[in-house]
C-alpha positions in Angstrom: 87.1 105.9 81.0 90.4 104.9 83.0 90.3 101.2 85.0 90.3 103.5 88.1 87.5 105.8 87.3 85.3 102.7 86.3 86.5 101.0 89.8 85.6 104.5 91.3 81.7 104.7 89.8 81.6 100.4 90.8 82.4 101.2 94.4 80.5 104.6 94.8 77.6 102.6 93.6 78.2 100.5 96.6 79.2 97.4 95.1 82.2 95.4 96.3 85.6 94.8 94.7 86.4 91.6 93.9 90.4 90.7 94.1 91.2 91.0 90.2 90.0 94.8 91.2 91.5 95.7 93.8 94.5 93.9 92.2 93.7 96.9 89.1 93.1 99.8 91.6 96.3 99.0 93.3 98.3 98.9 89.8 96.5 102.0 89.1 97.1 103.7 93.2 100.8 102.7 92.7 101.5 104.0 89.4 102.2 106.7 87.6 100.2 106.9 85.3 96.5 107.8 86.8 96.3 111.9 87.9 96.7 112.2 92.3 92.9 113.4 91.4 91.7 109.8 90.3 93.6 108.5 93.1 91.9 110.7 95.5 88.1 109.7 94.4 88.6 106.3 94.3 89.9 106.3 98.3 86.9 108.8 99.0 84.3 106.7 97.4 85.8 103.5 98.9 85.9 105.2 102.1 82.5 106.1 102.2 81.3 102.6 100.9 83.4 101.2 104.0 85.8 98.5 103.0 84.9 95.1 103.7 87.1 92.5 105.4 87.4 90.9 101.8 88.4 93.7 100.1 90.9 94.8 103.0 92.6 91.2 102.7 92.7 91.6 99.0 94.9 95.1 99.2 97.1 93.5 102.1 97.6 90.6 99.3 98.8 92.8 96.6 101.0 95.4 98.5 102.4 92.5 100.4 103.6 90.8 97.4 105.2 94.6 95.8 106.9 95.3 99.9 110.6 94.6 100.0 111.4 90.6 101.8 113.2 91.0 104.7 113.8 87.1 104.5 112.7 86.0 107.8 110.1 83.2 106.7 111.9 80.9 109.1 110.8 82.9 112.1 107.1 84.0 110.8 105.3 81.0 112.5 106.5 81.4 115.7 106.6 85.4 115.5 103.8 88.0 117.0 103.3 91.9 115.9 102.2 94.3 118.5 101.0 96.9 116.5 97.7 100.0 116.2 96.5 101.6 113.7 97.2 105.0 114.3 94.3 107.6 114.2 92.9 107.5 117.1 94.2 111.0 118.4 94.1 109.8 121.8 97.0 110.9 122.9 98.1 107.4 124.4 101.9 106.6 125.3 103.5 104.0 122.6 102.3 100.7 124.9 102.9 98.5 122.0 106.5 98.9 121.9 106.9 98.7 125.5 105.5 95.3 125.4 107.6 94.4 122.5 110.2 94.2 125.5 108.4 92.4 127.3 108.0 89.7 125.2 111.3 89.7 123.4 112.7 89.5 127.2 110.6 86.3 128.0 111.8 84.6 124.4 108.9 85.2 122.3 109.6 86.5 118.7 108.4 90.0 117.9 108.4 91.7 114.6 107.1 94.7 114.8 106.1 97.1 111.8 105.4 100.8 112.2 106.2 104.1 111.7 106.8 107.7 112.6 104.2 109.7 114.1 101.8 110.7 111.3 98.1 111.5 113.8 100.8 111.2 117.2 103.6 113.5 118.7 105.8 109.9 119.4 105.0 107.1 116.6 106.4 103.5 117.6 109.3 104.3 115.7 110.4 107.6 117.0 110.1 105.3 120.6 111.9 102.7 119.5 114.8 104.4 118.0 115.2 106.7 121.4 115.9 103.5 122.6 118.5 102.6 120.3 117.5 100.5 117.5 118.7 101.5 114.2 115.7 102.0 111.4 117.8 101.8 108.7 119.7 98.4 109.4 119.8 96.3 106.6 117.8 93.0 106.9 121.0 91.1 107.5 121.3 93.1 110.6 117.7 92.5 111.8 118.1 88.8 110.8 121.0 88.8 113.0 118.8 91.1 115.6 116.2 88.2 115.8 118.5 85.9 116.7 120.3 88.1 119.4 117.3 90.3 120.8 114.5 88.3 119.6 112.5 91.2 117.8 113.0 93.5 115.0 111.4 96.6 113.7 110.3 97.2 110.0 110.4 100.9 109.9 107.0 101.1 107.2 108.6 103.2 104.4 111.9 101.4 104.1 109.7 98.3 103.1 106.8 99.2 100.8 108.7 101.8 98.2 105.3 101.5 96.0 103.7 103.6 99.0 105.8 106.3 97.7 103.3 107.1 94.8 100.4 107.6 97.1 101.7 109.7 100.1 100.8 113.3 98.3 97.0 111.6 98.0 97.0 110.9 101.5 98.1 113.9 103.0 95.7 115.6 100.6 92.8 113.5 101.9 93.9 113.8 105.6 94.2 117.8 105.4 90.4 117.2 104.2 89.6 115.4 107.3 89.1 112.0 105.5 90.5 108.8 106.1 91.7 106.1 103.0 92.0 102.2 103.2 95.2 103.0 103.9 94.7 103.9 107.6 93.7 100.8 108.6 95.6 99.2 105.9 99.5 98.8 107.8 99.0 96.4 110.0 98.3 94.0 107.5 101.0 94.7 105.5 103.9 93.4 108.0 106.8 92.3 105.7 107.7 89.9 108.0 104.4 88.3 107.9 104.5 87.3 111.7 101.5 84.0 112.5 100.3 85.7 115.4 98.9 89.9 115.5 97.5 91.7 118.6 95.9 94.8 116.8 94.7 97.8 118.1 92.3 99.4 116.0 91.2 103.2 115.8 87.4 102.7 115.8 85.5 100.2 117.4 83.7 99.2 114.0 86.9 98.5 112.5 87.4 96.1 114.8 85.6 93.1 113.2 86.7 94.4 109.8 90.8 94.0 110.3 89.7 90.8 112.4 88.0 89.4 109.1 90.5 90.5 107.4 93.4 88.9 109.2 91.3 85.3 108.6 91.0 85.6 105.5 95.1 85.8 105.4 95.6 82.8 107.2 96.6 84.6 110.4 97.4 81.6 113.0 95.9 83.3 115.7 94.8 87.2 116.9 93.2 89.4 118.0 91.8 93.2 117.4 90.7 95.2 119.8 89.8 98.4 120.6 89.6 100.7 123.6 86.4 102.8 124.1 87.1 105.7 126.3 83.5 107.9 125.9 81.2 108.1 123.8 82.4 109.2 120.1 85.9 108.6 121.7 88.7 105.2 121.7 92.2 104.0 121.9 93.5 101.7 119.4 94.8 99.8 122.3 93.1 97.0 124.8 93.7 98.8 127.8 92.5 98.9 131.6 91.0 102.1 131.5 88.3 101.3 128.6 85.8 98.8 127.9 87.3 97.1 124.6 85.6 95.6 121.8 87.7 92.6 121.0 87.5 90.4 118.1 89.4 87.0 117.4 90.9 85.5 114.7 92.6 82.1 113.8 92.4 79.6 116.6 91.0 82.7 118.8 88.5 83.6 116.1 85.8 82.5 119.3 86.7 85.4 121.5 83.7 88.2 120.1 82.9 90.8 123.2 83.7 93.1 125.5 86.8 93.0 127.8 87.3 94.7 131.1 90.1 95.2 133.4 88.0 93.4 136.0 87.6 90.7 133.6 91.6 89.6 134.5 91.7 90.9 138.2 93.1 94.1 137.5 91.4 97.9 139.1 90.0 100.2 136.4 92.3 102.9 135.6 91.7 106.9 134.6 92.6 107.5 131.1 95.3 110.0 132.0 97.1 107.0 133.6 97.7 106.2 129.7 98.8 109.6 128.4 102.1 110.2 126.2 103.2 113.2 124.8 106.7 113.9 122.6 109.5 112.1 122.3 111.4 113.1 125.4 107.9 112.6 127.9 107.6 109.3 126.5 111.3 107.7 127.3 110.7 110.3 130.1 107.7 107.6 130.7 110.0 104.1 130.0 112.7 105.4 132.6 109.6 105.8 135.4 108.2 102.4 134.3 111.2 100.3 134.5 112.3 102.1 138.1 108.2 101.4 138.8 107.3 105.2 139.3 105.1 104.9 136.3 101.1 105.3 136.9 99.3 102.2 137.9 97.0 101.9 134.5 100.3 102.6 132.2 101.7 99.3 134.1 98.7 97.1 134.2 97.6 98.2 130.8 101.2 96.8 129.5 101.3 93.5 131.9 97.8 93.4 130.1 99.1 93.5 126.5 101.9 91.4 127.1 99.9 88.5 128.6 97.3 88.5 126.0 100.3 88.7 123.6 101.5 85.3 125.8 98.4 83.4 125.3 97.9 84.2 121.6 101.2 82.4 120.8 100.0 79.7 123.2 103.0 80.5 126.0 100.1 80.3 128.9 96.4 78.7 128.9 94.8 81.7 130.1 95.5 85.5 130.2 95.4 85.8 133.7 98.2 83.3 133.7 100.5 85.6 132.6 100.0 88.8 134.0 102.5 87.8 136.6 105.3 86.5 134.4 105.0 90.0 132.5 104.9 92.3 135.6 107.8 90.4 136.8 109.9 91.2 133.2 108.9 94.5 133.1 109.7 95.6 136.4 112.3 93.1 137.8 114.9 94.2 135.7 114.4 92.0 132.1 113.8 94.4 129.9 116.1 96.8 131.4 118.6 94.7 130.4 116.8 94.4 127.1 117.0 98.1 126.2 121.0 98.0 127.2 121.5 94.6 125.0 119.9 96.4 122.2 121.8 100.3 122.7 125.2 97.5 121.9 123.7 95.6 119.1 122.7 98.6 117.2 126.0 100.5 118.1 128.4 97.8 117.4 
């Protein structure tokens, strides 16, 4: 019997993996070696054992140390990601990298990691580069990027070549209607390694799983959230048109509830205020935000982001105290200018 197939009966008899194991399944998951058959029953057996926050910081750990360095340690500690899940099928407009803007315009550092849509019509990526930034820019270009436009995007597949092995088990899975560790597994695998993470997750009892997890990697401060729209039904985004299940980590790791838009002074919102579509609808969508002829949930749900985003990296006291400094940027003009300074970095 393989290492994989023994790993694959010790989780389907719903025993835990310890790090050494997951260390061996990942050996194993990115290798040639074991048959895209083995590969697929281990992730199914994990899947349905549920993977524990332990075992989720383990497989961050070794596909951290295998993803290509960027080089941007000196940044890390004062950096934040903005970044979901994926999954959720939702339908939602890419909020995240709208308030990457946000906060890149008010001088926080943002490194984002993402990717294409995979489950979505417009992934974070597709957004980002209809608004000019260049996904294949060497790190020395995104080195220079954090300096000059204080954020950069890891564009997910340029970074973590090993993943290359695994995407025909995947796609295999998903056209079976299962999910793997690996699609709650990328936003803990920022090769950036930012200190600070506001995570939107795809189900709500994921939630205190990527929050564990994120802990247990010595995240400075976090938190995940996710946004429940009915029954059977969420966002992996803290929005104003859900109640969110919200988890903290780090020096937030007291924050363990239930947020509201009410709970900051902002009105409830319809769903449909938050709703994306392709490519085009979506910078469609960033044109009517930035000349404020967006719907009234899209904004406050961004302002909301962004000043959660604020007071994980300790720039305000209190959430509410920065709504106002991010409805200002956002629609006063900032990150306007942002979007134009980064069409000529990118172009130059």
């Amino acid at each position: 019997m393989s290492n994989l197939a023994a790993l694959t009966t010790h989780v389907a008899g719903g025993l835990s993996l310890s790090p050494a194991q997951v260390e061996e399944a990942v050996v194993a998951l990115a290798g040639t070696v074991e048959p895209d058959e083995a590969k697929a029953a281990f992730l199914s057996a994990l899947a349905r054992k549920g993977e524990t926050p332990g075992e989720l910081a383990a497989f961050a750990t070794a596909f951290r140390a295998r993803a290509i360095d960027p080089g941007v340690a000196s940044w890390a500690s004062q950096a934040i990601d903005i970044v979901g899940t994926g999954g959720d099928h939702a339908g939602g407009f890419n909020i995240s990298s709208v308030v990457v803007l946000v906060l890149a315009s008010a001088g926080v550092t943002v490194m984002k990691h993402g990717n294409r849509g995979i489950t979505s019509k417009c992934g974070s990526a597709d957004l980002l580069a209809g608004l000019g930034v260049n996904l294949e820019a060497p790190p020395e270009t995104l080195r220079r990027a954090l300096t000059e436009l204080g954020f950069v995007f890891f564009f997910a597949p340029a970074y973590h070549p090993t993943f290359k092995h695994i995407v025909p088990v995947r796609k295999a899975l998903a056209a079976r209607g299962e999910r793997t560790v690996f699609n709650i597994l990328g936003p803990l695998i920022n090769p950036g390694r930012p200190a600070h993470v506001l995570l939107g997750s795809f189900s709500a009892a994921s939630v205190p799983v990527l929050a564990g997890a994120l802990e247990t990697l010595g995240a400075k401060a976090g938190l995940a959230a996710h946004g429940v729209i009915a029954p059977g039904r969420g966002i992996d985004e803290l929005t104003t048109a859900t109640v969110n299940r919200v988890r903290g980590f780090g020096t937030r790791r007291d924050i363990d509830g239930e947020w509201r838009a009410e709970d900051f002074g902002l009105t409830p919102s319809p769903f449909a205020d938050l709703q994306g579509g392709d490519l085009a609808t979506n910078l469609a969508l960033v044109d009517a935000l930035l000349a404020g002829r967006a719907p009234r949930g899209l904004v406050d749900t961004i302002v909301l982001n962004a000043a959660v985003a604020l007071w994980l990296v300790g720039r305000v006291a209190r959430v509410r105290e920065g709504l106002e400094p991010a409805r200002d940027l956002l629609l006063g003009g900032a990150v306007q200018r942002k979007i134009t300074a980064v069409r000529a970095f990118y172009q130059s």
